[in-house]
MDAnalysis code that builds the backbone (N, CA, C; Angstrom):
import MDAnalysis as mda
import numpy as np

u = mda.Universe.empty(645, n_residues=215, atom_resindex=np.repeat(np.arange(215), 3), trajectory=True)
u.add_TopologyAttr("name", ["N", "CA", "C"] * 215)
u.add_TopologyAttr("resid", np.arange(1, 216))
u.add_TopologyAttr("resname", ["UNK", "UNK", "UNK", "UNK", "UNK", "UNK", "UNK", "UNK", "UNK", "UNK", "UNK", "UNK", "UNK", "UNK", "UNK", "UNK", "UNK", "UNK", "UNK", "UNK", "UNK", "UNK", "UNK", "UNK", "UNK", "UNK", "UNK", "UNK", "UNK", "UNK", "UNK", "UNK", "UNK", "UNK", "UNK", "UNK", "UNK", "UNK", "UNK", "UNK", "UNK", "UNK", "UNK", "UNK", "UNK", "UNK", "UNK", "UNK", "UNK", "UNK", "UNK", "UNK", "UNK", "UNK", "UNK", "UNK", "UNK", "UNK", "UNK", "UNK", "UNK", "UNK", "UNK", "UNK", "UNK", "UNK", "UNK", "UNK", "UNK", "UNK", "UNK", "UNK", "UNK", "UNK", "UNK", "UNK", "UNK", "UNK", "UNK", "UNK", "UNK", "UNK", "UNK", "UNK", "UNK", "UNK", "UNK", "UNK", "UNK", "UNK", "UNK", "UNK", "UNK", "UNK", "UNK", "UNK", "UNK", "UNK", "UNK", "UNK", "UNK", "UNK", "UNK", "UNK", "UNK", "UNK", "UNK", "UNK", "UNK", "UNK", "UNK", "UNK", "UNK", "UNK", "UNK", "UNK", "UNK", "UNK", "UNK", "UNK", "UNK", "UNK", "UNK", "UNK", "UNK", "UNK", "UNK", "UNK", "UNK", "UNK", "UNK", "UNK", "UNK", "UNK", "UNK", "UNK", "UNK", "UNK", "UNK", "UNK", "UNK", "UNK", "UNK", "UNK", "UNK", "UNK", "UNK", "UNK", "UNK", "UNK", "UNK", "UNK", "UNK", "UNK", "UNK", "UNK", "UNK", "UNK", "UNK", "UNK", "UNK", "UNK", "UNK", "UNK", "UNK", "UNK", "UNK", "UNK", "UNK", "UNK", "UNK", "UNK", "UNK", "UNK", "UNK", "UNK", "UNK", "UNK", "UNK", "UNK", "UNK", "UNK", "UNK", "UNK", "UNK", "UNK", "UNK", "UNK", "UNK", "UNK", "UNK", "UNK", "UNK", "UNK", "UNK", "UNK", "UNK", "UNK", "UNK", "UNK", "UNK", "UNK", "UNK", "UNK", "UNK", "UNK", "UNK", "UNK", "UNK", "UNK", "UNK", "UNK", "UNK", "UNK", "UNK"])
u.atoms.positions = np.array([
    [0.846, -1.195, 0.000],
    [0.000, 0.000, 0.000],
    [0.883, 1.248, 0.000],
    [0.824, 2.127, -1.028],
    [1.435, 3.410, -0.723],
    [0.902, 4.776, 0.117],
    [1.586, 5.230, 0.700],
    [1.060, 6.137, 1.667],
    [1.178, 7.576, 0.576],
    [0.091, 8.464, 0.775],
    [0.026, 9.395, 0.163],
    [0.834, 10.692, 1.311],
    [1.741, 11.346, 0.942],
    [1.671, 12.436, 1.837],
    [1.202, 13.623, 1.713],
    [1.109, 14.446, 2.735],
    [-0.464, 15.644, 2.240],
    [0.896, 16.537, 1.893],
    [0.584, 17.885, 1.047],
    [1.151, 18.978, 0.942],
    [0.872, 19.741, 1.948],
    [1.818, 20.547, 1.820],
    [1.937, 21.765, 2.735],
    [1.110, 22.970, 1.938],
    [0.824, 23.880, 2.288],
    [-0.247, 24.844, 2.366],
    [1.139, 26.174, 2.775],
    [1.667, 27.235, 1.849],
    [2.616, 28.173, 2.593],
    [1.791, 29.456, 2.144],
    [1.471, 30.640, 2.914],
    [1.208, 31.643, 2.580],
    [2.037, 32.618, 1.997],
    [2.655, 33.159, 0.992],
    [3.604, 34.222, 0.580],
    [3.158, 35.680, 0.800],
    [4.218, 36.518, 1.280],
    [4.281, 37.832, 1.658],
    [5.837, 38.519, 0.695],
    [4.984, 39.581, -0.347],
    [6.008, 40.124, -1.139],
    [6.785, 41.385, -0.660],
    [7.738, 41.806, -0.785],
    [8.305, 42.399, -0.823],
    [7.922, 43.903, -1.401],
    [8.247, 45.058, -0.507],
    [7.820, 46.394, -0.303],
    [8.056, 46.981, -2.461],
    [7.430, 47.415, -2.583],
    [7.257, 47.435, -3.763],
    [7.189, 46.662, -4.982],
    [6.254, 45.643, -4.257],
    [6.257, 44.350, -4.969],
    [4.987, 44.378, -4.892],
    [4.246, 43.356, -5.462],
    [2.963, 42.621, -5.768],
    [2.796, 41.218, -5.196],
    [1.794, 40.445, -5.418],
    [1.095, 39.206, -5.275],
    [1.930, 38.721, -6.559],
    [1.658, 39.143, -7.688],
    [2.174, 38.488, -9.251],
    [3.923, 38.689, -9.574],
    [4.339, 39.678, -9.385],
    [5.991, 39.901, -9.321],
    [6.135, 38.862, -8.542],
    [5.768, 38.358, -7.228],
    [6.418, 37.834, -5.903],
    [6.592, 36.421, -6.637],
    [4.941, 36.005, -6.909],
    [5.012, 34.701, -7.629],
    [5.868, 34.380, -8.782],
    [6.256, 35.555, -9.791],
    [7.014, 35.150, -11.170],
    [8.281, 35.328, -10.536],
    [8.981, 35.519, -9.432],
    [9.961, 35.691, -8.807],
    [10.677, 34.904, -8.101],
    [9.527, 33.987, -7.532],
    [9.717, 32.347, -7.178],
    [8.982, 31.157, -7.656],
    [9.434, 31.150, -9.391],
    [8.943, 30.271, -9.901],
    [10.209, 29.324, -10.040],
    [11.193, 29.405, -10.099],
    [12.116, 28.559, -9.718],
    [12.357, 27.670, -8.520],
    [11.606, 28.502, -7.374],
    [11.716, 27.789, -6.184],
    [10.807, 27.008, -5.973],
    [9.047, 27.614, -6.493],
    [8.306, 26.839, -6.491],
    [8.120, 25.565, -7.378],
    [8.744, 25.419, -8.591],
    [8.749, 24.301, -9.495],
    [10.095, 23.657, -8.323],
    [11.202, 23.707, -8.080],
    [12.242, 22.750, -7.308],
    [10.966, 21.907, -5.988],
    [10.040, 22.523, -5.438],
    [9.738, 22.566, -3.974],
    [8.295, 22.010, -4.286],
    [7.771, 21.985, -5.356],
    [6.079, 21.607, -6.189],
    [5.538, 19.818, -5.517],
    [6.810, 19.291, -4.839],
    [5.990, 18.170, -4.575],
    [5.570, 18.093, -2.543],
    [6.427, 19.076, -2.619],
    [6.531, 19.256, -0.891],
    [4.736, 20.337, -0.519],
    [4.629, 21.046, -1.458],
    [3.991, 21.951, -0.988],
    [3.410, 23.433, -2.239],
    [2.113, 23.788, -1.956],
    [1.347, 24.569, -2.298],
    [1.840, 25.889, -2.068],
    [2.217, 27.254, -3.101],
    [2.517, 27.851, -2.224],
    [1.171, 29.286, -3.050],
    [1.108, 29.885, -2.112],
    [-0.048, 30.723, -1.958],
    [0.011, 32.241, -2.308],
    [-0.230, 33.257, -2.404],
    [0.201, 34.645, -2.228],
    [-0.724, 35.719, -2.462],
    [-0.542, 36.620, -1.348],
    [-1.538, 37.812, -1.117],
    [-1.275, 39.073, -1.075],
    [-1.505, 40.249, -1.631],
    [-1.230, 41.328, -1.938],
    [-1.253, 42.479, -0.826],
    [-0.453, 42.824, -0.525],
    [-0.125, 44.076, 0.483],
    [-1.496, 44.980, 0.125],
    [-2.140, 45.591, 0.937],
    [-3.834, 46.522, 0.795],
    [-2.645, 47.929, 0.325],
    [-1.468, 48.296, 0.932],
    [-1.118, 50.019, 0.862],
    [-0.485, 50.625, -0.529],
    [-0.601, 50.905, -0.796],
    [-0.044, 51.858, -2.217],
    [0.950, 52.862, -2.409],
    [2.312, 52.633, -2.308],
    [3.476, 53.396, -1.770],
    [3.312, 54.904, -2.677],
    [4.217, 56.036, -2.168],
    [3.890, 57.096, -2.829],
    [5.170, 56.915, -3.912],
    [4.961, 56.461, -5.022],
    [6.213, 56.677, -5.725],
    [6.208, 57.031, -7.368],
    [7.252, 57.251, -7.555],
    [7.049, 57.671, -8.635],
    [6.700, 56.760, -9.733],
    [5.697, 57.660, -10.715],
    [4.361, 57.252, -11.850],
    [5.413, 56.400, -13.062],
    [6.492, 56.790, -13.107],
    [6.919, 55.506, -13.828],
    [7.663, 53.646, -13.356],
    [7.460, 54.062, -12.016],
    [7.145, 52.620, -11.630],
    [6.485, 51.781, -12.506],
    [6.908, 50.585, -12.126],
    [6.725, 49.768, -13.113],
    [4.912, 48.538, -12.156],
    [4.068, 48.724, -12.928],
    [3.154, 48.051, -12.657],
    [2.028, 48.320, -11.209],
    [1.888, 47.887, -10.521],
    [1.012, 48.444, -9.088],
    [1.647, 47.473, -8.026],
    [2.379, 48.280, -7.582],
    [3.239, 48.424, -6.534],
    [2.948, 48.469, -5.376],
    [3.024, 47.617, -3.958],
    [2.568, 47.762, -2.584],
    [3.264, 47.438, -1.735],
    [2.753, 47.932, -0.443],
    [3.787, 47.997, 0.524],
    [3.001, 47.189, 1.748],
    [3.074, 47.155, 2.933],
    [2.820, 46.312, 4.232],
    [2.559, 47.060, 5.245],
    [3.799, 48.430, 5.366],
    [3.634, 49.805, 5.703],
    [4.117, 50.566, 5.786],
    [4.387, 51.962, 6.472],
    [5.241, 52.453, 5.619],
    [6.389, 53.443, 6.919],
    [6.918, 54.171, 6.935],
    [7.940, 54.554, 7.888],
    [8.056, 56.113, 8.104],
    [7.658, 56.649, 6.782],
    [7.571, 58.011, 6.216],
    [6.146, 58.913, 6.311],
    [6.191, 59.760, 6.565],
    [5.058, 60.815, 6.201],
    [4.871, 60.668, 5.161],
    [5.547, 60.231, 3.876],
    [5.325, 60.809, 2.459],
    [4.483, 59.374, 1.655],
    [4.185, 58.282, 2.625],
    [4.043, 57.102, 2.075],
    [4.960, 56.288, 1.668],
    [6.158, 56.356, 1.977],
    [7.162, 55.402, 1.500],
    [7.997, 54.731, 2.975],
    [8.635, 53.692, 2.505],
    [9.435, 52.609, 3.536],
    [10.597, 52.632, 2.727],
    [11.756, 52.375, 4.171],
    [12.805, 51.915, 4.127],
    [13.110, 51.404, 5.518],
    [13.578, 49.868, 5.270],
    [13.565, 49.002, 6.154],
    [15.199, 49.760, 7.158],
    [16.047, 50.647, 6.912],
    [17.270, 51.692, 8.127],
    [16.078, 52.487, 8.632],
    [14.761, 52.917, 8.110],
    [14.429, 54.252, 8.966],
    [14.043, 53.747, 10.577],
    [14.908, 54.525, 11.345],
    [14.013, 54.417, 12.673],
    [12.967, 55.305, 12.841],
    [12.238, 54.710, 13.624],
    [10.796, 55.947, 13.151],
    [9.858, 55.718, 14.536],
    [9.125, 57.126, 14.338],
    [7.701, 56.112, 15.348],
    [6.312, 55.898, 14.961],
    [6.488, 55.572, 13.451],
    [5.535, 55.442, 12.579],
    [5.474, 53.951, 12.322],
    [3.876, 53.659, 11.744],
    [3.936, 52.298, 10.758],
    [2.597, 52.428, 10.058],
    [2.501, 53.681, 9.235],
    [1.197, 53.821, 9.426],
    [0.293, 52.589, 7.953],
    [-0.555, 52.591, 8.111],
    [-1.114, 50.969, 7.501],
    [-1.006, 49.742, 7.782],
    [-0.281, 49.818, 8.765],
    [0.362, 47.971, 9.401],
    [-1.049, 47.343, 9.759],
    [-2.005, 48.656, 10.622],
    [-2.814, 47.602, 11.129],
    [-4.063, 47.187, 9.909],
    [-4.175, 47.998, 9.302],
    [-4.817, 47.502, 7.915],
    [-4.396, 45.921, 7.485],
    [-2.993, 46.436, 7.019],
    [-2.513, 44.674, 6.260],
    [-2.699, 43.762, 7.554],
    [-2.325, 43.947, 8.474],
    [-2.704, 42.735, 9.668],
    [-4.260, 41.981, 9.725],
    [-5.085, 43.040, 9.383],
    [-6.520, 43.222, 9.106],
    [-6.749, 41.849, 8.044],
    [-6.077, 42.412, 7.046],
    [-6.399, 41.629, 5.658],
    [-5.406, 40.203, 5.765],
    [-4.435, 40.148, 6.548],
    [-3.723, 39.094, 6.611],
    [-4.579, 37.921, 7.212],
    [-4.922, 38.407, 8.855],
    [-5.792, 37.377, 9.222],
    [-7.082, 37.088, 8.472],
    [-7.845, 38.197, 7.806],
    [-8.928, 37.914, 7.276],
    [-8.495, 36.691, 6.089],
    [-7.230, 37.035, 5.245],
    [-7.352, 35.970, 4.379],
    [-7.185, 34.302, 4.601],
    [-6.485, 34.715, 5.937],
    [-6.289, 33.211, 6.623],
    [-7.113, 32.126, 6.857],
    [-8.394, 33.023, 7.583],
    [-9.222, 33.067, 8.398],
    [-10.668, 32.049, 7.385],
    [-9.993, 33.165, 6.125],
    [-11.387, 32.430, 4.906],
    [-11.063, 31.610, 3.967],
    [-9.432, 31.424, 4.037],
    [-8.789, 30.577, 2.920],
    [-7.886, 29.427, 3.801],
    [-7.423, 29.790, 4.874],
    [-6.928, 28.901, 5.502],
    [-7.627, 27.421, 6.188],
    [-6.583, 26.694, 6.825],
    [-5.154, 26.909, 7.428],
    [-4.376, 26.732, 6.421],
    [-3.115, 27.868, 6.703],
    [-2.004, 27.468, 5.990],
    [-1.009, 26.838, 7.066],
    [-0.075, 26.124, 6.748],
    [1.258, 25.119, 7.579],
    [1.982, 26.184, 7.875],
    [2.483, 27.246, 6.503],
    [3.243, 27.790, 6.614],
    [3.536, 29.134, 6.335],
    [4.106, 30.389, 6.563],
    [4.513, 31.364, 6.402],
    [5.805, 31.734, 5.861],
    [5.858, 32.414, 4.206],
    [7.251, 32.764, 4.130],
    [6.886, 34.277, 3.041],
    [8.039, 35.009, 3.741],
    [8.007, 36.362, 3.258],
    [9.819, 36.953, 2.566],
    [9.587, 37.709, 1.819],
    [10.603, 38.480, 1.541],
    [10.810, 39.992, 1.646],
    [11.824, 39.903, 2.226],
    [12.359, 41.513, 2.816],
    [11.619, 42.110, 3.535],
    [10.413, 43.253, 2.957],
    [10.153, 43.556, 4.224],
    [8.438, 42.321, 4.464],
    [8.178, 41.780, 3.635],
    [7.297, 40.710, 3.803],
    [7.766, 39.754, 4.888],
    [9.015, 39.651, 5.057],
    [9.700, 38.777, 5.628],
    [9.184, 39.213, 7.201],
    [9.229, 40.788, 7.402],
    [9.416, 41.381, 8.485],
    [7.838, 41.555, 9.055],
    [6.997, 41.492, 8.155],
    [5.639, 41.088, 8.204],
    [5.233, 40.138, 8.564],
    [6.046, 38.946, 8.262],
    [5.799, 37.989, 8.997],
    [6.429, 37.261, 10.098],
    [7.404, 37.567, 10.277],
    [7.730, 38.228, 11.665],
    [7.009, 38.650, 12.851],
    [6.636, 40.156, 12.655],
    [5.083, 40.534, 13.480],
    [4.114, 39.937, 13.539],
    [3.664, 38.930, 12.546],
    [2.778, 38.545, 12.609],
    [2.670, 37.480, 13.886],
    [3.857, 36.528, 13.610],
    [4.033, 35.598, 14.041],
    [4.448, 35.926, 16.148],
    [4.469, 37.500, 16.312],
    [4.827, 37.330, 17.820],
    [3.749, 38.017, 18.029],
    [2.707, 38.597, 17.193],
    [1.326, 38.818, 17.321],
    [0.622, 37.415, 18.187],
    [0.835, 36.265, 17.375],
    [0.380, 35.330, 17.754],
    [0.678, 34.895, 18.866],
    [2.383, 35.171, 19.043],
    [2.703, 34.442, 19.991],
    [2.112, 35.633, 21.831],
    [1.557, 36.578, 20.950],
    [1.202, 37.231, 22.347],
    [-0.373, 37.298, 22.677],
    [-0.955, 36.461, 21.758],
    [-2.239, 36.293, 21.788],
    [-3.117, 37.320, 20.998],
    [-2.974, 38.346, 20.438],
    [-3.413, 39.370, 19.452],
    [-4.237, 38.746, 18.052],
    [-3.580, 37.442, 17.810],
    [-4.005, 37.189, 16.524],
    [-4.186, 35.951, 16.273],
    [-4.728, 34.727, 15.353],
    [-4.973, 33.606, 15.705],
    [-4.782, 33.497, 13.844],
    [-3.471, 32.915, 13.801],
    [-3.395, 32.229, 12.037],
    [-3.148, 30.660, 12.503],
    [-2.093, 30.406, 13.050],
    [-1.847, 29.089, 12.987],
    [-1.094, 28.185, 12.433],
    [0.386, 29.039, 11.774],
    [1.480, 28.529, 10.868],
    [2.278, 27.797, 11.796],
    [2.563, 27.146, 11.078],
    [3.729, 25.685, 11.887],
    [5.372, 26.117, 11.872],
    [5.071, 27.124, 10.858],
    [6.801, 27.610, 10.497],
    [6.727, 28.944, 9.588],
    [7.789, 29.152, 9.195],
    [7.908, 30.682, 8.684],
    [9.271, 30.386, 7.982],
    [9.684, 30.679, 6.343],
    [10.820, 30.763, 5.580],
    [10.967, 32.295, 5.485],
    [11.969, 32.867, 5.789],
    [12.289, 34.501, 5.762],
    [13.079, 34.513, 4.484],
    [13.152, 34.948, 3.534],
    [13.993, 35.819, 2.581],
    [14.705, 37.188, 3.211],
    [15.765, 37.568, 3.612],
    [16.394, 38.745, 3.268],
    [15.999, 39.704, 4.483],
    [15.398, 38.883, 5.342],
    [14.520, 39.520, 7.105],
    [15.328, 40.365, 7.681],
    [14.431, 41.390, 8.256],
    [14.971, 42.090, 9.404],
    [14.036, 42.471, 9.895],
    [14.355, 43.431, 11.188],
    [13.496, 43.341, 12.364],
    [12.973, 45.172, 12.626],
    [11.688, 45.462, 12.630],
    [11.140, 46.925, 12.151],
    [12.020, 47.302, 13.067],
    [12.197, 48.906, 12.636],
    [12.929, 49.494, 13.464],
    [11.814, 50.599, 14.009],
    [10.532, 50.765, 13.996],
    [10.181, 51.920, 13.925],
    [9.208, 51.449, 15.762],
    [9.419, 52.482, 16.686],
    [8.970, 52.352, 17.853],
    [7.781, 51.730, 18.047],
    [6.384, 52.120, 16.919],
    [5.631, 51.317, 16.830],
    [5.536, 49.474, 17.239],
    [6.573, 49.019, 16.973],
    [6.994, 47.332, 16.902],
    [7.871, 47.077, 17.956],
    [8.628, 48.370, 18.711],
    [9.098, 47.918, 19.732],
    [8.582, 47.010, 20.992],
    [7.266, 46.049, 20.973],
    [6.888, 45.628, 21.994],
    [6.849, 44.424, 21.618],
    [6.995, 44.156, 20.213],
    [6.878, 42.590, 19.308],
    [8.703, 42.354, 18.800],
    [9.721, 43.402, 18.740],
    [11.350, 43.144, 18.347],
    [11.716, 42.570, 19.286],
    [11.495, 41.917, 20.660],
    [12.510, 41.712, 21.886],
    [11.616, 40.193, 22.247],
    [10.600, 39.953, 21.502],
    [10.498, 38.365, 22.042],
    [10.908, 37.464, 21.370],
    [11.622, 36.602, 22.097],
    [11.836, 34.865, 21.178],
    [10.367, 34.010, 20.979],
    [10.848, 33.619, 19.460],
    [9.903, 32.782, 19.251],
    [10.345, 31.413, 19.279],
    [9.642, 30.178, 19.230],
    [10.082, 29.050, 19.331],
    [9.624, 27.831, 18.045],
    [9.063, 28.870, 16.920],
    [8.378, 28.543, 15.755],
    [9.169, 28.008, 15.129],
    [9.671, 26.869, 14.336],
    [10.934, 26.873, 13.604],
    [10.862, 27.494, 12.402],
    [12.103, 27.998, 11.835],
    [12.290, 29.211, 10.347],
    [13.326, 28.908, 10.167],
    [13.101, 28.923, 8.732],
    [14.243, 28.767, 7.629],
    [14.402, 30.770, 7.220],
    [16.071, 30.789, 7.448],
    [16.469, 32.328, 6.938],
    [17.546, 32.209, 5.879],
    [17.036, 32.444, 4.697],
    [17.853, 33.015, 3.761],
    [18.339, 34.222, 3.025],
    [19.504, 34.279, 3.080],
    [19.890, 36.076, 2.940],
    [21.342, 35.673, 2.394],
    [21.731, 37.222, 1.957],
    [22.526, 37.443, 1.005],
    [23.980, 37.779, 1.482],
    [24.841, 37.696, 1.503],
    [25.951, 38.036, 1.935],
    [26.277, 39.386, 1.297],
    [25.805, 39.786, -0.353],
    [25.929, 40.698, -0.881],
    [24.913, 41.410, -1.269],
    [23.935, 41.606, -0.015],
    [22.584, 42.037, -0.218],
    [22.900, 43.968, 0.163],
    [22.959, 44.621, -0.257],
    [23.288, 46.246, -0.250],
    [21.981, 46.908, 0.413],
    [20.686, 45.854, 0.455],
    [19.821, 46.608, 0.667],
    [19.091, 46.502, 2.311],
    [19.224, 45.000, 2.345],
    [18.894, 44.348, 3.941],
    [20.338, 44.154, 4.375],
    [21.886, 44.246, 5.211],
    [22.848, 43.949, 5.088],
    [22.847, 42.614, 5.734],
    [23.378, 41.621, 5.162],
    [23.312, 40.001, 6.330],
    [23.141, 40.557, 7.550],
    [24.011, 41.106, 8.050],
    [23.897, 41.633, 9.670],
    [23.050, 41.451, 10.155],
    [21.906, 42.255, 9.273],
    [20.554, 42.892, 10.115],
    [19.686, 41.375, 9.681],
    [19.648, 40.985, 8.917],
    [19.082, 39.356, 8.731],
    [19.499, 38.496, 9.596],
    [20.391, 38.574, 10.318],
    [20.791, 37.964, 11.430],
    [20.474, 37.954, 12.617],
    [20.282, 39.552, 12.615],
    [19.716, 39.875, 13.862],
    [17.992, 39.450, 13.891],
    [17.280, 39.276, 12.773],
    [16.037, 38.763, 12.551],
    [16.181, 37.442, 13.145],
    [16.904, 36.474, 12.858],
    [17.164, 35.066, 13.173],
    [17.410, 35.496, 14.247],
    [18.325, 35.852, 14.984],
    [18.837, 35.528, 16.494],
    [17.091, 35.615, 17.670],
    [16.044, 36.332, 17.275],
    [14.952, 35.890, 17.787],
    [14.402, 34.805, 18.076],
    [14.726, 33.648, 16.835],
    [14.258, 32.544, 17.098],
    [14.808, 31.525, 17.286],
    [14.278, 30.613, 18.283],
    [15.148, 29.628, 19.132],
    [15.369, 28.308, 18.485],
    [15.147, 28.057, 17.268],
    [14.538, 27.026, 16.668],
    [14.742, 27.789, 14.415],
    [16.146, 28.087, 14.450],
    [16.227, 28.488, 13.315],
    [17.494, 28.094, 12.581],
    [17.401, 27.750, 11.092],
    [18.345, 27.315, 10.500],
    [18.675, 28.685, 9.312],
    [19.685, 28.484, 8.904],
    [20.014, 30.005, 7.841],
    [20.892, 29.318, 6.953],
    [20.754, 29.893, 5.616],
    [21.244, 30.028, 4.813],
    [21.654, 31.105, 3.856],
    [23.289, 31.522, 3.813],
    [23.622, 32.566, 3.365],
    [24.096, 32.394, 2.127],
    [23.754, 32.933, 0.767],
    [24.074, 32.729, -0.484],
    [25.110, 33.900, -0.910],
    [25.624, 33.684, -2.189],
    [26.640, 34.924, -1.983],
    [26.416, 36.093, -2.907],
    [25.103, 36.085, -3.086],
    [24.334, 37.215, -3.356],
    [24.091, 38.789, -2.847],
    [23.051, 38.957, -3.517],
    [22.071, 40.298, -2.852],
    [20.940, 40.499, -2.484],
    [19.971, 40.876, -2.763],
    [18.760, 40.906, -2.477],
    [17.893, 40.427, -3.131],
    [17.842, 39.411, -3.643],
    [16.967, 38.814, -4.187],
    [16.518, 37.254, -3.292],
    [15.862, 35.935, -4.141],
    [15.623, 34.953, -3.724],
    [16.254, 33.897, -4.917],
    [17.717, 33.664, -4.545],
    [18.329, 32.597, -4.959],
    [17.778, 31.498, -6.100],
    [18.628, 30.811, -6.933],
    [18.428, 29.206, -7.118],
    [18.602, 28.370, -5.827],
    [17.389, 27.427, -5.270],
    [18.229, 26.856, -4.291],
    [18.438, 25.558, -4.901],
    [19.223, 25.450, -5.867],
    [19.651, 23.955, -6.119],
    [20.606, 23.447, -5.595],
    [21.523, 24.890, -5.624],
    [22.577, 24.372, -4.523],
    [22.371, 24.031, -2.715],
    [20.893, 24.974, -2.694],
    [20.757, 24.375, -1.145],
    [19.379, 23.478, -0.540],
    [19.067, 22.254, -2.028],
    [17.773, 22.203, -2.375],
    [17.588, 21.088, -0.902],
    [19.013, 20.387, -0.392],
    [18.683, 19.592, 0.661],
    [18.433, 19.684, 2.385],
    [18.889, 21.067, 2.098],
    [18.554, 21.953, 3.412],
    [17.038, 22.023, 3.379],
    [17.146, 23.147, 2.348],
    [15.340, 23.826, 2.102],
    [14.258, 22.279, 2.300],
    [14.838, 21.260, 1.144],
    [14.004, 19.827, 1.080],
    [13.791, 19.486, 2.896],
    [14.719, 19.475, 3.623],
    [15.168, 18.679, 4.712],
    [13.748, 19.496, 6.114],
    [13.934, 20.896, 5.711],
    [13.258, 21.855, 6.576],
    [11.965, 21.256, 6.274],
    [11.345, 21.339, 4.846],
    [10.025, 21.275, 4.862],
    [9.595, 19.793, 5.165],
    [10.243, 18.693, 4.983],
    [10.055, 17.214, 5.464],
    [9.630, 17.396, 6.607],
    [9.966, 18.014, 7.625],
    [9.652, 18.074, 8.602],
    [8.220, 18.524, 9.368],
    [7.719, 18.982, 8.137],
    [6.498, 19.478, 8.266],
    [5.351, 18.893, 7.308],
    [6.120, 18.261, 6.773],
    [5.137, 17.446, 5.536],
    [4.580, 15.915, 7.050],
    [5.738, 15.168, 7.281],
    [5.733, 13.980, 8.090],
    [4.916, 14.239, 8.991],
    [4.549, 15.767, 9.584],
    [4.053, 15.707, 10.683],
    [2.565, 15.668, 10.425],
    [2.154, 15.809, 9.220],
    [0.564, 16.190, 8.883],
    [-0.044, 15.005, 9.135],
])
């Protein structure tokens, strides 16, 4: 008799001037390597950055740091204004499309899910992910989040980041990981983007087994 194993279910969170559709044509490499482990999902940031009209396509953010509508993951600030919106729409999509197993975000999606995840862990919010893959993470800097940057989580996460990332520096992706008690990393010798992981397909494979076996 062969045993069927269930897929995993991952929610995706794009990156601050990114989309639902960029995010996905962005990890279609990862998702065709990863297609037998798991489903992966993706939902569009609600905020609309202020930027300039020749941007390319419709562009969103998670939230933002600036008076002017724009983010940058150095500003310290005591702003986040729209966070609680996307939090809004995050659980709502969970809530009507879920459960998902899993959570994985890039850059500042990454950092979105992040919050999200010590939301939960402080009782604020109820999704229900088993794990979290970070792309390129770091940890808000803006006072707003200072009450969710200083707890450990015990969720396990996969962190991948760039050694030659100019925009998140490894450092500060590190300092995202050092939160959680229960985390593996992988540093490529990149920048800011999301890798081939062929070279690290038995790590990434190895992480999600772990969550496939348990279903």
């Amino acid at each position: 008799m062969t045993l069927t194993r269930n897929r995993l279910r991952i929610l995706c969170l794009h990156g601050y001037r990114q989309n639902d559709v960029l995010f996905r044509e962005k990890t279609g490499s990862l998702r065709k390597q990863f297609k037998k482990y798991a489903d992966f999902e993706f939902i569009c940031a609600p905020l609309v950055p202020n930027v300039n009209s020749e941007e390319r396509g419709d562009v969103r953010g998670w939230w933002f740091s600036r008076e002017d509508d724009q983010f940058s993951s150095r500003d310290v600030c005591s702003i986040a204004t729209g966070f609680d919106k996307s939090v809004s729409l995050v659980c709502d999509y969970v809530h009507a499309n879920g459960p998902f197993d899993g959570i994985l975000g890039f850059s500042q999606g990454a950092s979105m899910a992040h919050l999200l995840l010590t939301m939960e862990r402080r009782g604020e919010v109820k999704l229900g992910f088993r794990f979290a893959i970070l792309f390129s993470g770091f940890l808000s800097l803006s006072s707003v989040h200072d009450c969710y940057t200083s707890v450990t989580l015990d969720i396990p996460t996969l962190h991948v980041f760039g050694a030659g990332d100019e925009i998140v520096a490894c450092s500060t992706s590190e300092k995202l990981k050092s939160v959680f008690s229960d985390s593996i990393a992988i540093v490529h010798e990149g920048g800011h983007f999301i890798p081939s992981m062929t070279k690290y397909k038995e790590v990434f494979s190895s992480f999600l087994e772990r969550f496939v076996d348990a279903n």
